[in-house]
C-alpha positions in Angstrom: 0.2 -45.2 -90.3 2.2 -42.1 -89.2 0.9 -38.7 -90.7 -2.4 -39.6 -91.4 -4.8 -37.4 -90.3 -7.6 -39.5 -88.9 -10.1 -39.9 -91.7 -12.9 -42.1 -91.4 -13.0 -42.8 -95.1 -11.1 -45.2 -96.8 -10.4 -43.8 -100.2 -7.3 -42.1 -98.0 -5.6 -45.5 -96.6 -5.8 -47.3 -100.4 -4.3 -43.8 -102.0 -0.9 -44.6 -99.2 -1.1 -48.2 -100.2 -2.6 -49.0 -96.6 -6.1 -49.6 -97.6 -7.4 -53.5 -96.8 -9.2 -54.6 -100.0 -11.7 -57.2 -98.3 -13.4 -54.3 -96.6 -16.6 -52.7 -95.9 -14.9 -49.5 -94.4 -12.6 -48.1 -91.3 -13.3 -45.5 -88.8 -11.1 -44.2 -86.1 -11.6 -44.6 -82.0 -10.7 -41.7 -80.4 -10.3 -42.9 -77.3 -8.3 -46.3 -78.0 -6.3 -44.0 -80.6 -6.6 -46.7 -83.6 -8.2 -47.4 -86.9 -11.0 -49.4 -87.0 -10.8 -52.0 -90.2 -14.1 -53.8 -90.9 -14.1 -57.0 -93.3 -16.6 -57.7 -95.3 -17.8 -60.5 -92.7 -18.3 -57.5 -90.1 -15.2 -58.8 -88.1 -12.9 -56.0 -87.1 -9.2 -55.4 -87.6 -7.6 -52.8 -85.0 -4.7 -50.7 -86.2 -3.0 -49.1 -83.5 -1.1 -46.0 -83.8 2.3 -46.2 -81.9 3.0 -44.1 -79.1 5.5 -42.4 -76.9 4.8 -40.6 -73.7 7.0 -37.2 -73.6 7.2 -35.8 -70.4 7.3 -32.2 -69.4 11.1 -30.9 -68.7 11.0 -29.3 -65.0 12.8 -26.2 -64.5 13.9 -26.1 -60.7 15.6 -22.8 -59.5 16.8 -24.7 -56.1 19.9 -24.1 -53.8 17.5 -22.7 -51.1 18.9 -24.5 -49.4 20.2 -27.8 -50.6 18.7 -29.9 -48.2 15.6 -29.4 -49.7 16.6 -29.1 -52.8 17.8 -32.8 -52.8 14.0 -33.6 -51.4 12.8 -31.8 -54.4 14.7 -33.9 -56.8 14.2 -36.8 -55.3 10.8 -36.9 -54.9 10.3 -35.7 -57.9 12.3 -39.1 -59.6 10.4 -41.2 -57.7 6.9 -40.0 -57.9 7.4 -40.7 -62.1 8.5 -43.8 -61.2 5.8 -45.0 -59.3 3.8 -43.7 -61.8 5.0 -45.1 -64.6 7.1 -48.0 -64.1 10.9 -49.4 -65.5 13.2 -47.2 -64.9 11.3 -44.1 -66.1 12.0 -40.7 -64.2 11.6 -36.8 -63.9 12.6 -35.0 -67.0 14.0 -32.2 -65.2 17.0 -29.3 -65.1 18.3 -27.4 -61.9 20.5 -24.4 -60.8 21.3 -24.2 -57.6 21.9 -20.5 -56.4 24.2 -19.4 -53.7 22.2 -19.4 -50.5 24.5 -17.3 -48.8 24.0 -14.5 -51.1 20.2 -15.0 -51.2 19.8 -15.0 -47.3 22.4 -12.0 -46.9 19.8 -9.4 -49.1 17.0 -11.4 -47.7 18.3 -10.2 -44.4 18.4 -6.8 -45.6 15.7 -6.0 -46.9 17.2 -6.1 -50.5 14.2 -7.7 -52.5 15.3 -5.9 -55.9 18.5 -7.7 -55.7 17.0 -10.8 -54.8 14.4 -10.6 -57.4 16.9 -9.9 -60.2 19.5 -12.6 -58.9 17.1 -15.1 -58.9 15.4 -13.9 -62.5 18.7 -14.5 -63.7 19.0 -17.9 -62.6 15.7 -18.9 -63.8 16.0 -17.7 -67.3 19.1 -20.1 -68.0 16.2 -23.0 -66.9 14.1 -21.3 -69.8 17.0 -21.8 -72.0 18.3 -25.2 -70.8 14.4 -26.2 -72.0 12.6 -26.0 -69.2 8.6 -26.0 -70.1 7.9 -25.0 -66.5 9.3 -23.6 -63.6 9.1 -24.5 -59.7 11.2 -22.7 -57.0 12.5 -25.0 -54.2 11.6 -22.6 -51.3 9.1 -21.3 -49.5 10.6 -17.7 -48.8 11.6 -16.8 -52.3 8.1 -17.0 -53.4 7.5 -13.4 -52.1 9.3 -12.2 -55.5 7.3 -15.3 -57.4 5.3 -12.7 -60.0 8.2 -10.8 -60.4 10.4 -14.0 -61.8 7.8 -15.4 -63.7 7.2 -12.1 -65.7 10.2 -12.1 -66.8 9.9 -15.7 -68.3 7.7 -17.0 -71.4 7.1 -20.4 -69.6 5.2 -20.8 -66.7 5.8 -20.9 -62.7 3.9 -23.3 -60.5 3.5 -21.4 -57.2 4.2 -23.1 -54.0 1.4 -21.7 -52.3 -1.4 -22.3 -55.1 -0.9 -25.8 -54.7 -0.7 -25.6 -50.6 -4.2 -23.8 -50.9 -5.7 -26.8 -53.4 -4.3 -29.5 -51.0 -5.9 -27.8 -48.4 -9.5 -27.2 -50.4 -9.1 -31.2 -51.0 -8.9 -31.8 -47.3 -11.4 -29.6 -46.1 -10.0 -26.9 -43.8 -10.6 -23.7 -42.9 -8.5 -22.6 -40.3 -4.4 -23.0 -40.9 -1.6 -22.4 -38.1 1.6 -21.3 -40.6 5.2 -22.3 -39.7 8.1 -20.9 -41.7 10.7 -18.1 -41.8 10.0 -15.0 -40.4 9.3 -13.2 -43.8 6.9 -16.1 -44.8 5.6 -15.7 -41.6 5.0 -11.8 -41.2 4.7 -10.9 -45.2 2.1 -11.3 -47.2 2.6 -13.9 -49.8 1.0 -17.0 -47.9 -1.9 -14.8 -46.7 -2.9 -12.9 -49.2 -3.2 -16.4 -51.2 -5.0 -18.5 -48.1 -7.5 -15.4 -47.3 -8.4 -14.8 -50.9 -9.4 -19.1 -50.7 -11.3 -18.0 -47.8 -9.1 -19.8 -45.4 -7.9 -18.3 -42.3 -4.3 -18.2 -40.9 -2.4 -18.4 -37.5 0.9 -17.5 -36.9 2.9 -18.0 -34.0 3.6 -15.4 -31.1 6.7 -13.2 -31.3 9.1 -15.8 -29.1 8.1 -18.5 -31.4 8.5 -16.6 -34.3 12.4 -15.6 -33.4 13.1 -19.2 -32.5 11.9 -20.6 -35.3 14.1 -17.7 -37.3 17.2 -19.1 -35.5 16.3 -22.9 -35.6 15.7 -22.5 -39.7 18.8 -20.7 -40.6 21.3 -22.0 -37.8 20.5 -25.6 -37.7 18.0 -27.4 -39.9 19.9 -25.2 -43.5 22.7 -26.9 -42.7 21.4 -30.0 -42.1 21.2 -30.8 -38.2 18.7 -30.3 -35.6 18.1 -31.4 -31.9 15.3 -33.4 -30.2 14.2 -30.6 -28.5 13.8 -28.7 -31.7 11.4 -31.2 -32.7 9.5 -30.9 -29.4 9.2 -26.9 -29.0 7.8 -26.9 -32.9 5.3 -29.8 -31.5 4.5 -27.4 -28.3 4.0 -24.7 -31.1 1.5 -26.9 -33.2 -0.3 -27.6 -30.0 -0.7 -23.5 -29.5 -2.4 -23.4 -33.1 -4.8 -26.2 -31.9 -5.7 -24.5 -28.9 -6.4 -21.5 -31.1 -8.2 -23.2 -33.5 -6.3 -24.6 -36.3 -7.4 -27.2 -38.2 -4.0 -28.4 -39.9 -1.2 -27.1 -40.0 1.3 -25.4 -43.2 5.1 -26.7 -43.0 5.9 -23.2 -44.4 9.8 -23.8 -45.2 10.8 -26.6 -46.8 12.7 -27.9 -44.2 10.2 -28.3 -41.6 9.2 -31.9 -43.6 12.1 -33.0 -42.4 12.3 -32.1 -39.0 8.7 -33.6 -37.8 9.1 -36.7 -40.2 8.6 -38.8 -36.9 7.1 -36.6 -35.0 3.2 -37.1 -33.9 1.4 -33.8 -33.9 -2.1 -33.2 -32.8 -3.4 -31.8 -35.8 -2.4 -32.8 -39.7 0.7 -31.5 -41.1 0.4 -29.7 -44.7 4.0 -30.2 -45.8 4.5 -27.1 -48.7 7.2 -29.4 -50.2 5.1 -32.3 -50.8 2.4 -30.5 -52.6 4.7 -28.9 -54.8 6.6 -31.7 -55.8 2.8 -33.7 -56.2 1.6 -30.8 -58.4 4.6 -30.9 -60.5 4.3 -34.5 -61.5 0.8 -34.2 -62.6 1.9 -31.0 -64.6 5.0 -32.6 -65.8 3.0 -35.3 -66.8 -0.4 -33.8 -68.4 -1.4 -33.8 -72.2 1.9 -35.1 -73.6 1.5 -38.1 -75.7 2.3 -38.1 -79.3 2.5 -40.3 -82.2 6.3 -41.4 -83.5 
């Protein structure tokens, strides 16, 4: 049945030798995706068409740093799984950059560099196949646009899908946790205010220890108790202020408050990137073999 294109009339199935001759006609259902053989007795004969699912292949600039990155790819394996079964998992290709470099000229201010580094990186996932791009940090995102015109496949922003989980849940008012940059730039606000939702950020003191936490502890992969209980202290601040939920702003913060209970709902960035991704990876892509 392959290569027909879905006529309802049967003079095309007898001209490929296909046609049934005890029949009053065929049609085709849509939705089903099968031809539709009626006998001359009105029962019907169903034809299916065989299938394949082809998933979308996930281009993911990571590296930034690897602890999340190996969230990322996890996740990411394991949500296709659970969606579809056996041993199925994310089609998916990754370069992980140097995050030495990429902090170093974040540090200095030295977002050209940054911007062309990471286009670089992001245009061997173009060539490696990629249909889509997602970048495994929070931070980064402030040269987003920049990357993604540089690229003729498409980037799913981090924050987009923070603001649609958010719409989904309801809230208005947001404390923000994250680097400094995501902090004090614009890239998280300018996104949440044009939603019409407002943001919180923390005071100064907060803001520098959370700096210091990010990039001398959790990036490398450790962190104390009482980390996990002054970014608590500093989700109760946003409550008193407010704050509705919450935005895990770096993608490390998921992992520090795993266990932790917090007044108000955590919006962990990573895990609405990595849910948007699966449902993009996995839109519109059946096809007939």
């Amino acid at each position: 049945m392959v290569g027909l294109d879905y006529p309802n009339d049967a003079a095309s199935f007898k001209s490929r030798n296909l046609f049934l001759p005890k029949t009053l006609g065929v049609y085709f259902a849509q939705q089903s995706r099968s031809f539709i053989f009626v006998r001359k007795d009105y029962t019907e004969v169903k034809c299916f068409f065989p299938q394949r699912r082809i998933l979308k292949k996930i281009g993911i600039l990571g590296g930034m740093s690897w602890e999340s990155s190996s969230k990322y790819y996890r996740q990411l394996n394991e949500g296709v799984r659970d969606r579809l079964g056996g041993l199925h998992n994310a089609r998916s290709v990754m370069v992980t950059v140097d995050f030495e470099k990429v902090e170093r000229l974040q540090h200095e201010e030295r977002w050209d560099e940054v911007w062309h580094y990471l286009a670089q990186e992001a245009k061997t996932l173009e060539l490696a196949g990629a249909d889509f791009l997602i970048i495994a940090c929070n931070t980064v995102h402030r040269v987003a646009s920049q990357i993604e015109a540089g690229l003729s496949i498409p980037l799913l922003h981090i924050v987009d899908t923070v603001v649609n989980r958010l719409h989904e849940m309801g809230v208005e008012r947001v404390g923000l946790l994250g680097t400094r940059l995501t902090m004090e730039g614009t890239y998280y606000h300018e996104k949440l205010e044009a939603a019409g939702i407002e943001v919180f950020v923390p005071e100064v003191k907060s803001r520098r220890y959370l700096q210091q936490l990010i990039f001398k502890r959790m990036c490398v992969g450790t962190f104390l108790q009482r980390d996990v209980e002054k970014v608590v202290d500093v989700i109760h601040a946003f409550e008193a202020r407010g704050a509705e939920a919450v935005i895990l702003g770096c993608t490390e913060f998921g992992i520090l408050l795993q266990h932790a209970k917090t007044p108000i709902p955590c919006v962990d960035s990573v895990d609405c990137h990595i849910e948007q991704t699966i449902q993009l990876a996995l839109a519109d892509h059946i096809e007939d073999i």
